[in-house]
N, C-alpha and C positions, 0 to 999 in steps of 0.2 A: 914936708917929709911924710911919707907913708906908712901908716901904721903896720907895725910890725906883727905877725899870724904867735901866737902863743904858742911854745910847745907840747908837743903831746898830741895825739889825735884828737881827743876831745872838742882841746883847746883850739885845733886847726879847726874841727867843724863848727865849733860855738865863730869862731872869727869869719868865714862860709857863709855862713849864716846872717852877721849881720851887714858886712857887705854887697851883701844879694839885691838887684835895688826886682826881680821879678817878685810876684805873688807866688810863683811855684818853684819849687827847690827840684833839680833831677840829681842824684846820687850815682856814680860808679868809682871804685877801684884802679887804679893805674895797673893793675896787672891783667884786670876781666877786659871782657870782647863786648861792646855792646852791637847787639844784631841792628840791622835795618827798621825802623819803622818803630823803636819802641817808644822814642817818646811821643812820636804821634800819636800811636795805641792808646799813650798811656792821658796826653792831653782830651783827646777828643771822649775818652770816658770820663774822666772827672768835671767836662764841661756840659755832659750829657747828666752826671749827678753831683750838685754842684753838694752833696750833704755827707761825701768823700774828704777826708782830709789827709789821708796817707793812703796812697796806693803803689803796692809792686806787684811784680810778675812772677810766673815760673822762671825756674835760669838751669842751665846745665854745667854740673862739676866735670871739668876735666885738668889733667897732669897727668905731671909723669910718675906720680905715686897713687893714682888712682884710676879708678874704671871710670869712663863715661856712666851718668845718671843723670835722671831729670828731678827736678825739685820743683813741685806744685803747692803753694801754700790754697789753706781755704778762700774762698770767694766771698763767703755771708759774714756781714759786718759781727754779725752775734756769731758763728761759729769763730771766726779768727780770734774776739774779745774772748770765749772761752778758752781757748786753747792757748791763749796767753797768759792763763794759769799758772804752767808748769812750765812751759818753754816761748821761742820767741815766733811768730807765724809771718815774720816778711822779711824776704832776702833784701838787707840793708843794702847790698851795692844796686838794687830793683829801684831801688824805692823814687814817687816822685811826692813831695809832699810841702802841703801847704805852710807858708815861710810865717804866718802870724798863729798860724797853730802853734806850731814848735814854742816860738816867742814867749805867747799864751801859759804853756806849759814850765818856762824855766831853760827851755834850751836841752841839749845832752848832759847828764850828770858826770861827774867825775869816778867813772868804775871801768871797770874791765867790760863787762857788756852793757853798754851807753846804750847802745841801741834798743835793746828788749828794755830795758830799765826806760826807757823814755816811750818807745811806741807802746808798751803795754800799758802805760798810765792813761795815755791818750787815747787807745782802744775802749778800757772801760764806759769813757762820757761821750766820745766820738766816734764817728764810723771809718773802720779801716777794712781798706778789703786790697783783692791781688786778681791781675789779668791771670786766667788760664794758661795763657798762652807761652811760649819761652819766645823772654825777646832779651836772653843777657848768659856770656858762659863765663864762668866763674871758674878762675885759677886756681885750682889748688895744689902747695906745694910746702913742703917744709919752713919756707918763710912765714907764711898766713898768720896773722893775728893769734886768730884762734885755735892755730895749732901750736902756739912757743907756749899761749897762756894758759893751755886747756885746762890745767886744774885748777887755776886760780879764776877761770874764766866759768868752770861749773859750780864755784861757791858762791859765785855772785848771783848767776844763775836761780839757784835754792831761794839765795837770800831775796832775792826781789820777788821770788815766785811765793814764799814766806808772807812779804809784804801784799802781796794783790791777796791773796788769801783772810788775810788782817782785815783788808777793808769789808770781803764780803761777812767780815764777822764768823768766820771758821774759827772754831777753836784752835789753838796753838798747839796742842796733843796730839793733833793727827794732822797737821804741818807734813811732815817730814813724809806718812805713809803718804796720803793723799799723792806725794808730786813721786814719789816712788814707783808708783800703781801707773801713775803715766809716761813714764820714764822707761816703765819695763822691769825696771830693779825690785827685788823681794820685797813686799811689804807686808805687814802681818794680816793675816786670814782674817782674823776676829774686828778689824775697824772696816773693813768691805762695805756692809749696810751701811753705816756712817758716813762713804765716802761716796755712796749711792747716792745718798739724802744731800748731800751737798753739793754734788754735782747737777743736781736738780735745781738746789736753791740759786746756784750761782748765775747756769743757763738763764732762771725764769727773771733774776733782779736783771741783767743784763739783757735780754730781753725788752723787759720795760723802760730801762733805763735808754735803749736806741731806738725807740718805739718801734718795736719788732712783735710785739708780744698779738697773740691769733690771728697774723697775717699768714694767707696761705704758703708763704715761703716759709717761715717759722714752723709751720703745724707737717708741712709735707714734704721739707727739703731739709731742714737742722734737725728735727727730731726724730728722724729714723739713721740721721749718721751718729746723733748724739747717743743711741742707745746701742748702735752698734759697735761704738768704741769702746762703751763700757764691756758691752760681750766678748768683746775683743781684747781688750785689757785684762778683763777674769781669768781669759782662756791660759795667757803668756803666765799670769800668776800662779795656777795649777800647774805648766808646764814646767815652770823654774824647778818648783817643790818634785816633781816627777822623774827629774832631772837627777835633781840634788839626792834624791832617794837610789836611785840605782847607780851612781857614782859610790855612795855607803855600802852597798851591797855587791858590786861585782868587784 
């Protein structure tokens, strides 16, 4: 008799998972388009770096409740690990990814976003990166996951973004502004430098932690995007408050 798949999502890719007799797991969606060529794209790089253990692609949103866009996650294993902070940097129906990593790790947790909640842990000690390229179109529709869940899918969000935060030993005080500032949403002016200083601290243990730290891709490719997101992040927070000011006055 055949074991039975568990319900729930989770539970269907934790059972996925251990049935798989391959070394590499490839993920998609019943509803997305997988383009021509991806898993080859996606084979023949991680067999070119075999110190990959989750890789996706870019993918394109389309429906009927939305415009075409393209979606490019970061490429450098430390830039993804960072930006895993506050949100998740690989399109889960992308993803191809190594089956005794996951294992390794515990498998998917049982939350609303499994995925960031599982590749972000694995990002911190392991290298995850994503092809440039688009090789997957992704459905989006009023049924999607993450659109029935979205609120309850952005507290889990916090909460895990909360937790990698934990590990790098951030204070719990500026929690909530920190993933705000990157989020877009209003965070208070006066923890800014603080959130400077840690955004540094984070990069640099991360970093070391994937042995990335004063290779010229680290020095000449992460760290002039890394400071320009923060300029870029400042700008949006002046803008909200600029906003919010002539909304009181006209």
């Amino acid at each position: 008799m055949k074991a039975l798949s568990p319900p729930g999502l989770v539970g269907t890719l934790n059972f996925g998972i251990k049935q798989a007799r391959s070394n590499w797991i490839a993920r998609i969606d019943a509803d997305d388009i997988c383009l021509p060529n991806r898993l080859k794209a996606q084979v023949e790089f991680v067999e070119k770096n075999p110190d990959i253990v989750i890789l996706g692609t870019g993918f394109e949103i389309f429906g009927t409740h939305s415009r075409s866009e393209i979606i490019r996650h970061p490429t450098h294993p430390v830039e993804v690990a960072w930006k895993f902070s506050w949100n998740t940097r690989v399109g889960h129906p992308t993803v191809l990814f190594n089956k005794k990593t996951i294992e390794d790790f515990g498998g998917y947790p049982k939350m609303k976003a499994e995925d960031f909640a599982l590749f972000s842990k694995i990002a911190q000690m392991r290298r995850v990166s994503n092809l440039p390229g688009v090789f997957l179109k992704y459905r989006l529709h009023g049924e999607n996951k993450s659109v029935l869940e979205d609120s309850a899918m952005r507290e889990d969000v916090y909460t895990i973004s909360s937790q990698i935060l934990a590990s790098y030993n951030v204070p719990r005080a500026i929690h909530k502004a920190y993933v705000h500032f990157h989020w877009g949403v209003s965070s208070p002016l006066k923890y800014l430098p603080t959130i400077y200083l840690w955004n540094f601290i984070i990069i640099g243990k991360i970093s070391l932690s994937l042995g990335y730290s004063l290779r010229p891709s680290f020095v000449f490719v992460i760290m002039p995007k890394f400071i320009f997101l923060l300029i870029s992040n400042t700008l949006k927070q002046v803008r909200l408050r600029l906003r919010r000011y002539r909304l009181l006055f006209t």
